[in-house]
N, C-alpha and C positions, 0 to 999 in steps of 0.2 A: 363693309369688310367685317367678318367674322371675327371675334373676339379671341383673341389668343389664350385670354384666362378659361380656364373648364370650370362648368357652375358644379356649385354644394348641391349633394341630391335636398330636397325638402324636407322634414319634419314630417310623420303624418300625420293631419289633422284629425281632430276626436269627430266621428261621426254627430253630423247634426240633424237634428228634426227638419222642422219650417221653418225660413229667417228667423234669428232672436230667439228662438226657444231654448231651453235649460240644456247639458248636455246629461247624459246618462250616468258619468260620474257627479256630476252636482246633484241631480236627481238623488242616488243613491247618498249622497254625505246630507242630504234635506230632509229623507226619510229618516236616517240614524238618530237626527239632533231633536225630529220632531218626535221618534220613538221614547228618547233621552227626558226630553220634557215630557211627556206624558206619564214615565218612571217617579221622577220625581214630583209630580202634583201628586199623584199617588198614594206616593208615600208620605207627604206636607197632610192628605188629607185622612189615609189612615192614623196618623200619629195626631191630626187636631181630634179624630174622632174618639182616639183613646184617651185623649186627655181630659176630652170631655165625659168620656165615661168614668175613669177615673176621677174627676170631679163631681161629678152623681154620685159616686158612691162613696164619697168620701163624708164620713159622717161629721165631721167636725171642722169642715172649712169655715163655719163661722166665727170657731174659737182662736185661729189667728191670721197674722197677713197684714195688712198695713194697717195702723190707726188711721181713721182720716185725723185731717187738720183740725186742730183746737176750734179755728173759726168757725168751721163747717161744722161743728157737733156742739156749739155752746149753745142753740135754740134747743137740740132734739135729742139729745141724750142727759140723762137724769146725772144730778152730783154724783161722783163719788167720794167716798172716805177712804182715805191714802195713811199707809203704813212707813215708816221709815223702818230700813235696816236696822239700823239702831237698837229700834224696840222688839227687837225678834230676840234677845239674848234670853229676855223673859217671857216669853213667849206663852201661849198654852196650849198645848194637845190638838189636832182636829180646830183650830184658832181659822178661818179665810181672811185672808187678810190679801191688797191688792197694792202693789210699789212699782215705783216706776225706777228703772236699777241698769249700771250698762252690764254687759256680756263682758265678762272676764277670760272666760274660757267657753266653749261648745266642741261638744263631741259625742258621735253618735258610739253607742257601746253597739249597738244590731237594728236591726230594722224595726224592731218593737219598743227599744230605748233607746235615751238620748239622754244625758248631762249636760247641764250648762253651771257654770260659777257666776251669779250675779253679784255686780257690787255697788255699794254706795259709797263716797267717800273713803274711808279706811274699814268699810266693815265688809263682809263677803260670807254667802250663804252660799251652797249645792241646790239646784233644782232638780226635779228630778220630771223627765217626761213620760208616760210607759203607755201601750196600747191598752185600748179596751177601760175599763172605768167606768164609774154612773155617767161619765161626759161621752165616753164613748169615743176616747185619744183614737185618731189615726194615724196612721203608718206616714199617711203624708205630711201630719202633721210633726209628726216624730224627727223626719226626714230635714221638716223645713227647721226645725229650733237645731238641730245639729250644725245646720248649714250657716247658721245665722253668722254677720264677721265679727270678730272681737271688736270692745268699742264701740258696739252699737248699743242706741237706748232702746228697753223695750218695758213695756209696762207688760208685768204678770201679774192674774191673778191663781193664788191657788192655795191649799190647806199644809198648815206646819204639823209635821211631823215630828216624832223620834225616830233617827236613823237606830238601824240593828248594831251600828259600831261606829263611835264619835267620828266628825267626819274632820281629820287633823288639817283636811290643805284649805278651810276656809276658818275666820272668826270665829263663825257662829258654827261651833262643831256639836253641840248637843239636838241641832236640830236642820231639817231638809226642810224645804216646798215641793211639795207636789202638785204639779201646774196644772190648772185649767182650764184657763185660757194665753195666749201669752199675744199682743200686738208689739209689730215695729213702729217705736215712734222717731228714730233717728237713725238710718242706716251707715255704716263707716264705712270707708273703704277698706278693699281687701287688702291692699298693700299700703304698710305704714311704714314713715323711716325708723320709728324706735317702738320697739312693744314697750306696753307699761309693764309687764313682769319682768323684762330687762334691765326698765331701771328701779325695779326695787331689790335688784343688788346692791351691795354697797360698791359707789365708786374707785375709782382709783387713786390710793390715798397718796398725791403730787400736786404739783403745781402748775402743771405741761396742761395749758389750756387749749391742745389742740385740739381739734374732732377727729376721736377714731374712734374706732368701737374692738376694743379686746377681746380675748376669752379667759376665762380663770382655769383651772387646773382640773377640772370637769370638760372642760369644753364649752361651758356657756357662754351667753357673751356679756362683755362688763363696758357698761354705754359711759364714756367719758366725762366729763361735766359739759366742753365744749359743746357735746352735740344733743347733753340733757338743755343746755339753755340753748341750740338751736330749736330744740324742739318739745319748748318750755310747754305748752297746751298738752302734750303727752305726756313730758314726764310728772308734769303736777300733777298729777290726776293718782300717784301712788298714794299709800297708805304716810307712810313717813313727808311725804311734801305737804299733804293735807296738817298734817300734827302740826308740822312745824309750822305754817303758817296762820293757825288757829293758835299757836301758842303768840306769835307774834302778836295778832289782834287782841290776847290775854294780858299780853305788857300795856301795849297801851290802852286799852280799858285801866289797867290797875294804877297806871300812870295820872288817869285822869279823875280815877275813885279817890286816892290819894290829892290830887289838887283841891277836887272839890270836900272832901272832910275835911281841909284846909284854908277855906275860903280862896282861892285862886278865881283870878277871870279868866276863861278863855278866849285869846284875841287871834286874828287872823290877820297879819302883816302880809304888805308884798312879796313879794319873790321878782322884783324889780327895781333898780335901781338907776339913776342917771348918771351915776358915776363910781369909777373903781375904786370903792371906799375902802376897807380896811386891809389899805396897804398897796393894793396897785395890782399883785400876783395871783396867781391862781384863780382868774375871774374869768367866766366864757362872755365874750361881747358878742350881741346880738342886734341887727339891724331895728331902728324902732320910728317907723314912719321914713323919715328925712335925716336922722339924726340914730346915735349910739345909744343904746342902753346894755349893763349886765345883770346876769344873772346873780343874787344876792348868795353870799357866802354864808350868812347866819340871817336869824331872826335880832342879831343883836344892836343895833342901833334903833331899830322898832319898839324894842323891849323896853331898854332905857327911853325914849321918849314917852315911852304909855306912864310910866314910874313917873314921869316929868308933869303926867297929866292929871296925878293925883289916883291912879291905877295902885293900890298898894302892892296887891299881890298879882302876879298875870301867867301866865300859862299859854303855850301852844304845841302844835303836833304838825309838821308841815316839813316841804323837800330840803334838803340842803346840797347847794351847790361847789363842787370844786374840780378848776380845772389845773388838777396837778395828773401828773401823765405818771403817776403810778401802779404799776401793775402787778400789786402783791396779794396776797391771800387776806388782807384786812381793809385794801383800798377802793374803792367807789368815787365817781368823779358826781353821783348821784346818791345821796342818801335819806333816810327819813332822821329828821331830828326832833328830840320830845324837850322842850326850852322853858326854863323858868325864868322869874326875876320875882326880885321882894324888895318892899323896904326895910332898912337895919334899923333897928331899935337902941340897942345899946350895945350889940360888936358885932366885928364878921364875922365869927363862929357862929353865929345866929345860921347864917347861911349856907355853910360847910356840914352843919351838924342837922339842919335841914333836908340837905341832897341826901346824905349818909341812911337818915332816917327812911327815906322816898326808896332809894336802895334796897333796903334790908328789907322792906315793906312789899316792893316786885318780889325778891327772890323769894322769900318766906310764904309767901302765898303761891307761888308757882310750885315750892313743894309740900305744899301743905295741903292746895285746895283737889280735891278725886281726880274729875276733871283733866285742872291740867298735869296731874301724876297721871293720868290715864295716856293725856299725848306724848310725856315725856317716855314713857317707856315704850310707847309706840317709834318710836325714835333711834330709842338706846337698840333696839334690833338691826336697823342698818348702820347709826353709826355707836359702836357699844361705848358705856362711858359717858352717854348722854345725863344720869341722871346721878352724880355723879359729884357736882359742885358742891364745894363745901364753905359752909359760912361759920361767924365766930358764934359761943355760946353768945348769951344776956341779947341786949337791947341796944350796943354798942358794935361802931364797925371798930375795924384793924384799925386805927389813924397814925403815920408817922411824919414828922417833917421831912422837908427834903432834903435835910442836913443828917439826918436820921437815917435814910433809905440809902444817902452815899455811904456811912461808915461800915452799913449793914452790906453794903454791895465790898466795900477795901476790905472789909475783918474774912469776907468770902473768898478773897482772891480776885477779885474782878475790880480792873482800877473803874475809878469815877470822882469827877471832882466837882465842888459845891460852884462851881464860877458855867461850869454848860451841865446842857438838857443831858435829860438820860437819852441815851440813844437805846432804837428799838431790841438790839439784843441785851446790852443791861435792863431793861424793861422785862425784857421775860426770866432771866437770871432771878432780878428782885423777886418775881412774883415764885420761882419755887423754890428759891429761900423763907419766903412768907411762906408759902403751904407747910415746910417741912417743919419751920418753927413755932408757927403759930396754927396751923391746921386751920385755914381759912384762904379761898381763892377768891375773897371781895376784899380789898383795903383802900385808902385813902392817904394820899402826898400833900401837905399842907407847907407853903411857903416857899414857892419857887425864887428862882433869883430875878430879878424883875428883870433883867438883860432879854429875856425868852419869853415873855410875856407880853400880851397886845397895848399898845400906849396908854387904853382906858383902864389899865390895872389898876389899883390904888396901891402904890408903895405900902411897907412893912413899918410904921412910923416908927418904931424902934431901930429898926436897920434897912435903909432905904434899898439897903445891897439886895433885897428880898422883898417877896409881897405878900399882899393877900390873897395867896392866890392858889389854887387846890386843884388835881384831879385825882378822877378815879379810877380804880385797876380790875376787870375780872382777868382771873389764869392769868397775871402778869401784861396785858396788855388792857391801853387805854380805851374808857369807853365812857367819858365826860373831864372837861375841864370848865371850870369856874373860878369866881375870883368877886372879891370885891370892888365895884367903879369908881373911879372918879369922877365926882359928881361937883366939884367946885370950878365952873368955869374959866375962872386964870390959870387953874391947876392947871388943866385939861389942855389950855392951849398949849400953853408951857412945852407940856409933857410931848405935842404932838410937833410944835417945833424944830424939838429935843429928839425926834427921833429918825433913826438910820432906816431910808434915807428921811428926809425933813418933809410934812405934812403941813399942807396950809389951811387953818384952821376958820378961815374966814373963804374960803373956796368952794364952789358952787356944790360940789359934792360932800361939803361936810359944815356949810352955813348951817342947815336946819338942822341937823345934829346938834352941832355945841350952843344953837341959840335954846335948844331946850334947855341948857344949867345956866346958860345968863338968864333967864326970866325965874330962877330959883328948884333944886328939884332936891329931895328928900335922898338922905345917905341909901346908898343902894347894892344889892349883890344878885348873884346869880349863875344859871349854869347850863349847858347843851349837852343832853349826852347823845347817842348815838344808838336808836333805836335798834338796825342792824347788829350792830355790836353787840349789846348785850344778850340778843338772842343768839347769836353766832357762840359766842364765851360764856354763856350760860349751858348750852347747849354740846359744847365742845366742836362743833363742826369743823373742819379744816381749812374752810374757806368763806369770805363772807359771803359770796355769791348764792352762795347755800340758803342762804338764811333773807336770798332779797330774792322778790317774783319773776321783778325782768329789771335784773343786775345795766348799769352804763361803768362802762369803766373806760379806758383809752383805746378801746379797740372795739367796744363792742354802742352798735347803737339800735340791733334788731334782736329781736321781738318786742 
């Protein structure tokens, strides 16, 4: 029976060859594609030919391009004699001199020139490239030092000049290089998240540590601190990070010039402890095998035992740890501490008048010696006011009691009472009270109330209400406390007893402590300051994070 549905006419098919062969549409899209490739070898192989003519006749492709690897050239290439930055201020005329410096800036002025800003550390010269020459500069080579990324190392050599007019956007403005040769020895990437000429702005003078990156009233951009200590490798690498942290290794060299013209030992105590000794608070506990250990708050139970050991005088330079969850412009849950102790001879002033002297001895030298007036004012440009700190005439610090620093804080208007600590805004009150009266931003507070002071103070044998016990002030904020120990073993327990809340003195974390003054130990003082600090408050920076490499505080634990 016949299908009631009517069929679809058909499609017509693309004409075909013999079974299986291509059709004439595929044929012609085979031809195009194979036309298409043949275009393009073409032209892959015009453009390698011109490059390679272009490299024939490039007179000067030996004078740059990659360095090879140090490994690879330490049998077959001869010494060279390397220039620092540095030494080009004095420079001489027609001088070749060869440095290895990164790219600050690069930019081609024409095809025949090119500029680059190399720098060392805080110093920075103009190069200058130009066609033709005894070397016989190319275009290509012109071309390639333009190109080069900021941030990259390169080793040039070439002849210093007298530019025709100071050149003001580098250092070294009495004089150029004109290159000879120049190699990549470290290439950078092209895209960085922070330029270093961004952050040798000055930052944004707050406390808001978030990461953004502003702009000033130019339009520039002003890199936050947040995202200077994200991107701590970059921003250190400014003129002003280099200073200050050359001025830092400046303190403690003078810290330790000073022990040693002093007869001090240098000891190196743990930064481990098996138990939360002085006081229980602020301690970070760390897994240690099967069992607890923390991290140590001071070198100060070390200290006192060295003293124990017949150590008269001792010394160290090493981390200190605290885990307080403060997040202020002065706090660090990480810092470096510079730690003495001595024996007393015949009073604690011995030891008060010691630090004072250790004091005036950093500051005095830091603006006294070229040197470091040379990084302080390298400083005082992004933050002004760096160099600035003022100390008393003679040979004497400021020194007030602390019964002295309350009346001077009530006669001002600012209550304060002799029975509690100064709190940190009577702190800074006192100190520009002190500036305005006595025109000095270093003093010293002698005789705390012993209520505020660690168990091993030694009471004020005149007024127990009181001790012996000191710190020290830069720009109104502290940056050492000390005191004289209790060194008499029944005292000692006594006192730890005795104190809020009660410590037990014969307890695994504090046997070996108090057995060093039952076996007998020599009257003793001593003191901690705060590396950071002083260079923060010497320095005036706004923040202490400024003034530490890779800052830990409660929020931060990278870089």
């Amino acid at each position: 029976m016949a299908s009631s549905e009517q069929s679809l006419p058909e499609r017509p098919r693309e004409e075909q060859g013999e079974a299986g062969a291509p059709s004439k549409n595929a044929l012609k899209k085979a031809a195009k594609e194979k036309e298409k490739a043949e275009k393009a070898a073409r032209r892959q192989e015009q453009e390698r030919q011109q490059k390679e003519q272009a490299e024939a006749n490039d007179t000067a492709k030996h004078l740059y391009g990659q360095l090879p690897s140090l490994s690879d050239t330490t049998a077959t290439m001869p010494k060279q004699e390397f220039t620092e930055l540095a030494q080009l201020y004095d420079a001489k005329e027609d001088q070749e001199v060869t440095l290895d410096a990164r790219i600050h800036n690069a930019r081609v002025q024409s095809a025949k020139l090119a500029f680059l800003v190399l720098r060392e550390e805080a110093h920075t010269i103009q190069a200058v490239i130009a066609e033709g020459g005894p070397n016989q500069i190319s275009r290509q080579m012109v071309k390639w030092c333009g190109g080069i990324n900021s941030e990259s190392i390169v080793r040039a050599t070439g002849l210093v000049k007298q530019p025709k007019e100071p050149v003001t956007s580098t250092s070294i403005s009495n004089f150029e290089l004109h290159v000879r040769s120049i190699y990549m020895i470290s290439e950078a990437a092209q895209m960085l998240p922070v330029q270093v000429k961004d952050c040798m702005r000055p930052p944004p003078m707050n406390e808001d540590l978030e990461e953004r990156i502003e702009t000033d009233a130019q339009g520039l951009p002003v890199v936050s601190l947040a995202a200077r200590l994200n991107n701590r490798v970059l921003d250190g690498r400014t003129a002003a990070n280099q200073a200050i942290f050359q001025l830092q290794s400046g303190i403690s060299n003078l810290f330790l010039e000073f022990m040693n013209q002093n007869k001090f030992t240098w000891i190196n105590s743990s930064r481990l402890a098996g138990a939360a000794t002085e006081g229980g608070a602020g301690v970070f506990e760390i897994k240690y095998f099967e069992t607890k250990a923390y991290l140590t708050q001071s070198p100060q139970f070390f200290k006192q035992m060295a003293i124990a050991m017949d150590m008269k005088r001792v010394c160290e330079i090493g981390p200190v740890f605290r885990a307080e969850n403060s997040n202020t412009h002065r706090h660090l849950t990480e810092f470096t501490g510079l730690d003495f102790e001595m024996v007393i001879k015949n009073d604690y002033h011995e030891v008060l008048s010691f630090g004072e002297k250790l004091m005036l001895y950093i500051i005095r030298n830091l603006q006294e010696r070229p040197e470091f007036k040379r990084l302080t004012r390298v400083v005082d440009q992004v933050f002004p006011g760096a160099g600035d700190f003022k100390l008393p005439s003679g040979d004497k610090a400021q020194r007030f009691t602390f019964a002295e620093a309350v009346k001077l804080l009530n006669d001002n208007g600012i209550k304060a009472s002799e029975e509690d600590d100064l709190s940190t805004p009577q702190e800074k009150a006192l100190g520009r009270i002190v500036h305005d009266k006595y025109d000095t931003d270093f003093y010293t507070i002698d005789k705390y109330p012993s209520a505020v002071r660690p168990f091993y103070t030694m009471p004020d044998p005149s007024n127990p209400k009181f001790s012996n016990s000191y710190d020290f002030f830069m720009r109104g904020q502290e940056i050492m406390s000390g005191a004289q120990r209790i060194h008499n073993y029944n005292q000692l327990c006594e006192r730890m007893r005795n104190n809020d809340p009660p410590l037990d003195p014969l307890s695994e974390g504090f046997r070996h402590y108090t057995d060093a003054f039952k076996y007998g130990c020599a009257p003793h003082g001593g003191g901690g300051l705060g590396l950071n600090r002083i260079l923060q408050f010497y320095l005036g920076l706004p923040d202490i994070r400024f003034a530490t490499m890779f800052p830990r505080d409660p929020g931060r634990l990278a870089p």
